[in-house]
C-alpha positions as CSV (number, residue, x, y, z in Angstrom):
1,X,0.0,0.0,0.0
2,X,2.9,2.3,-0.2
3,X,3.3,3.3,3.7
4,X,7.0,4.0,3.5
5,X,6.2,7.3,4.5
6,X,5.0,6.1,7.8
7,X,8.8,5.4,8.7
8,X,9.4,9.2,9.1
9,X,6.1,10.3,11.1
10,X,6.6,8.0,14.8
11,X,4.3,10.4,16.6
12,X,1.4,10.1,13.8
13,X,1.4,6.3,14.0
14,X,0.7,6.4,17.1
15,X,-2.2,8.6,16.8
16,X,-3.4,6.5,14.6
17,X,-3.2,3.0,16.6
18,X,-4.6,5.1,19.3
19,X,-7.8,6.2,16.6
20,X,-8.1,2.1,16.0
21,X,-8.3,1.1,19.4
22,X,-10.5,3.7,20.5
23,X,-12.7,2.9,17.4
24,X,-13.4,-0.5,17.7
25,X,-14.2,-0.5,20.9
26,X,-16.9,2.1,20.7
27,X,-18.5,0.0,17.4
28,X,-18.2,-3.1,19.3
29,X,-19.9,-1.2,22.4
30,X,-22.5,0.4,19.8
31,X,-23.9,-2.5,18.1
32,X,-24.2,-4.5,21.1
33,X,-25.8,-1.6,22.5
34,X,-28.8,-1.2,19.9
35,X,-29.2,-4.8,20.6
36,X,-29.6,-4.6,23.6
37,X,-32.2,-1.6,23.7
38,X,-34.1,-4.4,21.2
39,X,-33.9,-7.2,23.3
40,X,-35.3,-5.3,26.6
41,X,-37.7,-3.0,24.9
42,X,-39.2,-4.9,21.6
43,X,-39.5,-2.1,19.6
44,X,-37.4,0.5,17.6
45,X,-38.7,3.7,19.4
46,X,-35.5,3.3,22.2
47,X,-33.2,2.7,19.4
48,X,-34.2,6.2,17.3
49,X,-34.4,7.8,20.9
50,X,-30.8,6.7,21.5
51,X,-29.5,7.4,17.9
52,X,-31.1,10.7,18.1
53,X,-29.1,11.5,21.6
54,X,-26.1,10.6,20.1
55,X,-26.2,13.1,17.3
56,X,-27.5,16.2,19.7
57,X,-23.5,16.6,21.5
58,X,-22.2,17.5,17.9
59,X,-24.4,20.8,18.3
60,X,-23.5,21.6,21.5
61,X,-20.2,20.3,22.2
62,X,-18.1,20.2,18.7
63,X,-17.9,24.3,19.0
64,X,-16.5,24.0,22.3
65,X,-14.1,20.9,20.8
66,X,-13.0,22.9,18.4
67,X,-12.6,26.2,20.6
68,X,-10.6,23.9,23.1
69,X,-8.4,22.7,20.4
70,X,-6.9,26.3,19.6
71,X,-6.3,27.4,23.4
72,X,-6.0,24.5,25.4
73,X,-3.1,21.4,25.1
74,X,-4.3,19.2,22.8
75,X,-2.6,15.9,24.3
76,X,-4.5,16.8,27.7
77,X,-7.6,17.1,26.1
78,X,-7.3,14.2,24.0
79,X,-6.6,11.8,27.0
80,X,-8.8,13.1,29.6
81,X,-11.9,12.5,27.5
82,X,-10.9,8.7,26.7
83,X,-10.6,8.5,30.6
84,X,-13.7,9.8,31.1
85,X,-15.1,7.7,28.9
86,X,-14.3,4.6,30.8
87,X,-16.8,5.4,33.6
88,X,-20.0,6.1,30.9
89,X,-18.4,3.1,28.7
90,X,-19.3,0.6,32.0
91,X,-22.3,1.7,32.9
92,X,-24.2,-0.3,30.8
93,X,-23.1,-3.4,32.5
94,X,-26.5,-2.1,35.0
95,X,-28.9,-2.0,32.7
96,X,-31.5,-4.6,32.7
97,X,-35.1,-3.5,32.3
98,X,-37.1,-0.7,30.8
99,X,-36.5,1.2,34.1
100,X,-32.7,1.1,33.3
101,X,-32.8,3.2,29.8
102,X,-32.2,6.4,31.8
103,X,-28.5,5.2,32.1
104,X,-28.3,3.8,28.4
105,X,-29.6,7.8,27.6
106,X,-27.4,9.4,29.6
107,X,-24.2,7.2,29.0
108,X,-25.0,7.7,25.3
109,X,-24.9,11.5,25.6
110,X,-22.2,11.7,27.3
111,X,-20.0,9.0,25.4
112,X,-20.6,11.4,22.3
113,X,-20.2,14.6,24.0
114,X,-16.8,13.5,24.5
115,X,-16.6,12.0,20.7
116,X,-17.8,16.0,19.7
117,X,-14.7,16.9,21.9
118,X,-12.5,14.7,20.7
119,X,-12.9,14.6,17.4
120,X,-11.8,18.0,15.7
121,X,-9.3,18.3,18.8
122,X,-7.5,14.8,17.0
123,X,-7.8,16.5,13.7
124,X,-6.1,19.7,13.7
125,X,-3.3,17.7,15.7
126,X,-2.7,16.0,12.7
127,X,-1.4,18.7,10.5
128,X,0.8,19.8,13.3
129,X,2.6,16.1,13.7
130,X,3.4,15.1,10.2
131,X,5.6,16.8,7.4
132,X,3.3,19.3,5.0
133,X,4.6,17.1,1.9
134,X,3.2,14.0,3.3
135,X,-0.4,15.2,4.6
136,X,-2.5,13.6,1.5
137,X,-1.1,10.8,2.4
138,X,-2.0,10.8,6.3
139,X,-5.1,12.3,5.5
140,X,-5.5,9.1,3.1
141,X,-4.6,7.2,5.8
142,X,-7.4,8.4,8.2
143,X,-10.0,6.7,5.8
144,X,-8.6,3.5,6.3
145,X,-8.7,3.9,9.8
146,X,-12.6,4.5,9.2
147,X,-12.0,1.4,7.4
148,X,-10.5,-0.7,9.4
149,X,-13.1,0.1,12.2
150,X,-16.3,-0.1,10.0
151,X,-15.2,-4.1,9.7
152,X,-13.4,-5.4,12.9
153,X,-15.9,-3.1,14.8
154,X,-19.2,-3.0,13.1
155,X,-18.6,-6.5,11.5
156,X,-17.6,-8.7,14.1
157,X,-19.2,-6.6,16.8
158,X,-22.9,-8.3,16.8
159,X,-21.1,-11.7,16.4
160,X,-18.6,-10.8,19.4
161,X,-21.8,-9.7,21.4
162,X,-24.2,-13.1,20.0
163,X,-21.6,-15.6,21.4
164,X,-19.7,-14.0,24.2
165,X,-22.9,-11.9,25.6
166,X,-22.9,-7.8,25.5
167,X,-21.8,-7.3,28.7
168,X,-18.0,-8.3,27.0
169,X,-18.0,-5.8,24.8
170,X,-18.9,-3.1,27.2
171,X,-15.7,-4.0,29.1
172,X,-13.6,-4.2,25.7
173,X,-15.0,-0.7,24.9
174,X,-13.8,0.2,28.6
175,X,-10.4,-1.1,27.9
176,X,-10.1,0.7,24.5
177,X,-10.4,3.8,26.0
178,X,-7.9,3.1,28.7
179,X,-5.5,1.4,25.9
180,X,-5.9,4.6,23.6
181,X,-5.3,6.5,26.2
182,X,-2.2,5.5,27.3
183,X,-1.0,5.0,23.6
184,X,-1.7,9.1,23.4
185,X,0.0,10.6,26.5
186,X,2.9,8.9,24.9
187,X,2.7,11.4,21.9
188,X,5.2,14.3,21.8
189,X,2.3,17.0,20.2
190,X,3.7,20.3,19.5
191,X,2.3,22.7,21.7
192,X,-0.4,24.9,19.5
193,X,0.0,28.8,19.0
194,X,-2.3,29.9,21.6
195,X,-0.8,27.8,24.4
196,X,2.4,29.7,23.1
197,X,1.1,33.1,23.6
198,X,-0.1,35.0,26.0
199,X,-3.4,35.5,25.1
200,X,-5.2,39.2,26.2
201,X,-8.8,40.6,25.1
202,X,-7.0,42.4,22.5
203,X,-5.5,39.4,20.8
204,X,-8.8,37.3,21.1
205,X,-10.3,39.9,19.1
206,X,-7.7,39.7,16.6
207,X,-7.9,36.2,15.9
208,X,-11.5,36.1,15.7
209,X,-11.2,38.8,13.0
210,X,-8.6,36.4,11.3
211,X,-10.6,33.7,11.3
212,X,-13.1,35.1,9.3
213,X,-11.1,36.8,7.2
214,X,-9.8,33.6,6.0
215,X,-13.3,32.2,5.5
216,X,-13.8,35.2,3.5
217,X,-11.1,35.4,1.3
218,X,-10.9,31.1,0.8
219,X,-12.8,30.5,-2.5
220,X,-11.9,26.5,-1.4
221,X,-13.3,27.4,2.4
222,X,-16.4,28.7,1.0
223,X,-16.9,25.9,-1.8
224,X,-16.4,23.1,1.5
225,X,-18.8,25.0,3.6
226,X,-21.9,24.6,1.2
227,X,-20.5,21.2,0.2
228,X,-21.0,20.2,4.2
229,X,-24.2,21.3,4.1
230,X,-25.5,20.4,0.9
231,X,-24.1,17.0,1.3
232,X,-25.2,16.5,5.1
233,X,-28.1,17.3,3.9
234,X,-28.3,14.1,1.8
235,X,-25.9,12.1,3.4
236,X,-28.7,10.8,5.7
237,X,-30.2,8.9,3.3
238,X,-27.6,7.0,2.9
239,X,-27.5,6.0,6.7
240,X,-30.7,4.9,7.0
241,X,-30.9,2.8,3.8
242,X,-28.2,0.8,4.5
243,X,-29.9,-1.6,7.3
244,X,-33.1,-1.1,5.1
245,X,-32.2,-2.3,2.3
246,X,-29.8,-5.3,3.9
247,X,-33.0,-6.2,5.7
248,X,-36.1,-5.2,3.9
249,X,-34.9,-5.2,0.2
250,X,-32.7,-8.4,-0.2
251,X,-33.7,-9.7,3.1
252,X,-30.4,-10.5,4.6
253,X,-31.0,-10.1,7.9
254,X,-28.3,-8.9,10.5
255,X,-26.0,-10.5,8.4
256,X,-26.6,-8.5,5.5
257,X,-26.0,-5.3,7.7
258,X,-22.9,-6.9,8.8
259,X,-21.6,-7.3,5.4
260,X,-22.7,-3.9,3.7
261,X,-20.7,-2.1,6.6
262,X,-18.4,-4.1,5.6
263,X,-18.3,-3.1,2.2
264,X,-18.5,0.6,2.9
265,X,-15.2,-0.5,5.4
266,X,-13.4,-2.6,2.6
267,X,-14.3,1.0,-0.2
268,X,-12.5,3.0,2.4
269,X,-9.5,0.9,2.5
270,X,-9.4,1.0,-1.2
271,X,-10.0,4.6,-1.3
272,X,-5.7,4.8,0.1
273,X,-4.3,3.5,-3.0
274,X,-6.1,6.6,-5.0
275,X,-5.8,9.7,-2.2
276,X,-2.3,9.2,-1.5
277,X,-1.7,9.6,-5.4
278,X,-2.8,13.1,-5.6
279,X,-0.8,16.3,-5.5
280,X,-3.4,19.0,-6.8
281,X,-6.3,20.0,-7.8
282,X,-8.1,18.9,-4.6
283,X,-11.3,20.5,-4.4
284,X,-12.1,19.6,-8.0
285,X,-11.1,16.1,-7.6
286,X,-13.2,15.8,-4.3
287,X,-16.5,17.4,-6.0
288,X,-16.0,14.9,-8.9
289,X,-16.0,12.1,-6.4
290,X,-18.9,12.9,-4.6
291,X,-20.8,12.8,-8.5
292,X,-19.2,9.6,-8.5
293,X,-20.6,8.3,-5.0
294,X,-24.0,9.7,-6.4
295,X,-23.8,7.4,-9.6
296,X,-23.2,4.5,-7.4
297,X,-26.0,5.3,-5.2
298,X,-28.2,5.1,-8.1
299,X,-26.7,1.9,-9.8
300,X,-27.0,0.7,-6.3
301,X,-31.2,1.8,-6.1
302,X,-31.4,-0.7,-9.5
303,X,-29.9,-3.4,-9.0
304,X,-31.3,-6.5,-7.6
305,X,-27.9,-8.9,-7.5
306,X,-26.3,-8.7,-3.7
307,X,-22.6,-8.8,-5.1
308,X,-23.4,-6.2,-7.3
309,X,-24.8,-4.2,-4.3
310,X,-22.0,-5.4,-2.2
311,X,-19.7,-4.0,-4.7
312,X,-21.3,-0.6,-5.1
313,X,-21.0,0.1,-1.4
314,X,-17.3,-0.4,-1.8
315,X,-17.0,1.6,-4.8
316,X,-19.6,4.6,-3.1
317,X,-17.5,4.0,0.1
318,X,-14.2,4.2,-1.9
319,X,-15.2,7.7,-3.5
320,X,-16.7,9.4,-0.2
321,X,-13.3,8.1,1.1
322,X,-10.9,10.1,-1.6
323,X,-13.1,13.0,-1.6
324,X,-12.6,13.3,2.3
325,X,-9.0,12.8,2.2
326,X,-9.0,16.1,-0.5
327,X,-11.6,18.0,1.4
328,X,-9.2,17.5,5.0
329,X,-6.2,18.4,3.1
330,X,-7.7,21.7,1.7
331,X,-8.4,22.7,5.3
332,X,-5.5,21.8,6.5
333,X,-3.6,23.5,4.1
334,X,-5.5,26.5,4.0
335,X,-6.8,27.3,7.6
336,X,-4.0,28.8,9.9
337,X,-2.8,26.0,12.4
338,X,-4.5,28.3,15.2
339,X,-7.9,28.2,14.1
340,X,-7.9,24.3,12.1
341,X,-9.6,23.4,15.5
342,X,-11.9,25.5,15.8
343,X,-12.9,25.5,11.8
344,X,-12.9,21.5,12.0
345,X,-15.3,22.1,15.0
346,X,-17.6,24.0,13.0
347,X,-17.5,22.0,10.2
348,X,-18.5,18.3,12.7
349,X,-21.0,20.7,14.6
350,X,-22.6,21.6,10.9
351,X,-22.3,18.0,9.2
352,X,-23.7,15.7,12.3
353,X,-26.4,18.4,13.3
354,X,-27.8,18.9,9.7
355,X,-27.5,14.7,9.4
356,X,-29.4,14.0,12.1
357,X,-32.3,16.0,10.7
358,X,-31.7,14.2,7.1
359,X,-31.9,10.4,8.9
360,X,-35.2,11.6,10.9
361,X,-36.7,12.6,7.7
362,X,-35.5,10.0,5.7
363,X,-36.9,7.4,8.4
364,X,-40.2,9.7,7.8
365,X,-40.2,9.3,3.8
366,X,-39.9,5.5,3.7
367,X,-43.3,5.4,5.3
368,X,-44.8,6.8,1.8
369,X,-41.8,5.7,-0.5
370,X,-39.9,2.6,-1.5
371,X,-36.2,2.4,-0.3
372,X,-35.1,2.3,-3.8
373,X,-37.4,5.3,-4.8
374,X,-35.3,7.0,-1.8
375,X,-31.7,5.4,-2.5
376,X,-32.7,7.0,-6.4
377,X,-33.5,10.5,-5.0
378,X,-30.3,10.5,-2.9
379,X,-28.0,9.7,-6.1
380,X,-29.6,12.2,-7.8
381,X,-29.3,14.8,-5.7
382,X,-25.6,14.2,-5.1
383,X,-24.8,14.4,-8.8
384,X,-26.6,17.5,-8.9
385,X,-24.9,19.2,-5.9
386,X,-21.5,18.1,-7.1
387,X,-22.4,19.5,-10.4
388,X,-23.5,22.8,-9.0
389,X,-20.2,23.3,-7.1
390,X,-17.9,22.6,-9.4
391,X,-19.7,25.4,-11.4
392,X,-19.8,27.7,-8.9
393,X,-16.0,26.9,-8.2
394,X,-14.6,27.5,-11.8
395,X,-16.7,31.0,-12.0
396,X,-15.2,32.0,-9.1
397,X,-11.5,30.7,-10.2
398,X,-12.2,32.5,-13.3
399,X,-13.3,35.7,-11.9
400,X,-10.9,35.7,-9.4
401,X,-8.1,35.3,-12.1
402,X,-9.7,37.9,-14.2
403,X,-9.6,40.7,-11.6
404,X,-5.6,39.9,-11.0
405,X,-5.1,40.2,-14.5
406,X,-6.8,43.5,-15.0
């Protein structure tokens, strides 16, 4: 796979092993969870509940993730939430009637507060531990990460929790967070500007002013920013279709679930061998992958084979994956290392709040539509949206060239 650049970036490998453990072990937790909520209550309603609660900490905590990420040490905010995490990661081990979803709520909430934390807090460290020349590459890299934790976690996860009992994988996820925890106070992480500075009103003012500027003057910025919400918009669809149609359109059962998320996992692994290929041109390449995904997504609303739908999860999975890796590495490159947390807060706060809407109403529309009416819709829509931005990118290029040259 070409990882020879690996050799030179210590401290990013171990971010990443730490990103693997930690990963698993929450999917492992997750499915067994949903199960779980299944077996006691009988019905879907705990499971939306629950799905719903774990979207709602993206809106109110990934700003403050983000904020934290610019001001605060980024190694001591990365390790403290996995320890927290251990406590809320257990506490499912007491739950054993319907009078016992309060903790399974709460737990929930908090386990993805600290997810809203954590997440754009791990992300801007990354452009601040590996070389600039090799952050395609990384960025690459992340997606099999994804990968790698869509199929050891969210494959083998129901199986690990069907022979071994759920209460096993509560105390793996436990042990993941202690595990990545300890893999990530290892990490030398350069200290961010803020922490460097000493920071007064006057200065806070300044770099607020910056950061929009930025956004402002980035025709790239801009062009992501609709593109997060245009897509998140959509990208819900895709969520909820995925058990559907394993289930109620080729009537596979759990294991059909199993192995599309293991398909989507497999297309992100794949995705490497293109990302870490590219050297320019990102934003382009990235709109034209998301057209892509959307021509998948409407292959994948015809056909009827299950290899071919197998296959066109991988290849949908395989194009959200290098369009990711461009979309990361535009940020990166263009955001100023003391605001990437706070931009790749916004941009998780934006995405997950704006998806969680999209599942609920997709949920909503297959109660009038057919799955494959929806899947249809949804492959559509991304083809237009792609289409639209790289429009409205090349006009503004073009205009932007045509004022330097006057």
């Amino acid at each position: 796979m070409g990882l020879t650049f690996l050799k030179e970036e210590k401290q990013y490998r171990r971010l990443f092993l730490a990103g693997i453990v930690n990963g698993i072990g929450d999917r492992f937790s997750s499915v067994a969870v949903l199960a779980m909520l299944l077996h006691i209550t009988g019905s879907g309603f705990a499971v939306g509940v629950t799905l719903a609660i774990r979207l709602i900490p993206f809106l109110l905590f990934g700003p403050i993730g983000g904020w934290a990420a610019d001001k605060f040490s980024r190694k001591t905010i990365l390790v403290t939430t996995d320890l927290v995490r251990i406590v809320f990661a257990l506490s499912f081990l007491f739950v054993h009637s319907k009078e016992d979803l309060w903790i399974v709520y709460i737990s929930s909430f908090i386990l993805a507060a600290g997810e809203a934390i954590y997440s754009p807090v791990r992300k801007s460290s990354i452009s601040t531990l590996v070389k600039q020349e090799n952050l395609i590459k990384i960025n690459s890299l992340e997606q099999v990460m994804v990968g790698i934790v869509l199929i050891i976690g969210a494959f083998t996860g129901g199986i690990v929790s069907a022979i071994f009992g759920a209460n096993i994988t509560f105390w793996l996820n436990a042990i993941s967070f202690l595990g990545a925890a300890v893999i990530l106070a290892t990490i030398a992480l350069p200290k961010n500007k803020m922490e460097k500075d000493m920071i007064t009103e006057g200065r806070e003012k300044r770099s607020n002013s910056t950061f929009r500027k930025v956004v402002l003057m980035s025709i790239p910025i801009q062009v992501l920013l609709i593109c997060e919400i245009l897509i998140a918009s959509i990208n819900g669809i895709d969520n909820v279709l995925i058990s559907v149609y394993a289930v109620n359109v080729y009537h596979l059962g759990d294991v059909g679930v199993g192995l599309f998320y293991g398909a989507l996992g497999m297309g992100l692994m794949l995705s490497f061998s293109v990302a870490n290929r590219l050297n320019k041109n990102f934003l382009a390449i990235g709109l034209i992958c998301i057209m892509l995904e959307g021509m998948f997504l409407l292959l994948l609303s015809k056909t009827h084979i299950v290899w071919i739908a197998f296959f066109t999860f991988c290849g949908a999975a395989c194009m959200a994956g290098v369009g990711n890796t461009c979309f990361d590495t535009i940020l990166m490159k263009e955001i100023p290392e003391e605001h990437r947390g706070k931009m790749f807060g916004l941009m998780a706060t934006i995405g997950n709040t704006i998806m969680g809407i999209s599942m609920f109403l997709a949920g909503s529309a297959l109660q009038y539509i057919s799955p494959r009416s929806l899947g249809m819709i949804g492959g559509i829509a991304y083809i237009i949206i792609a289409t639209l931005l790289l429009t409205v990118f090349s006009t503004k290029v073009y205009r932007k060239r045509g004022t330097i040259y006057r």
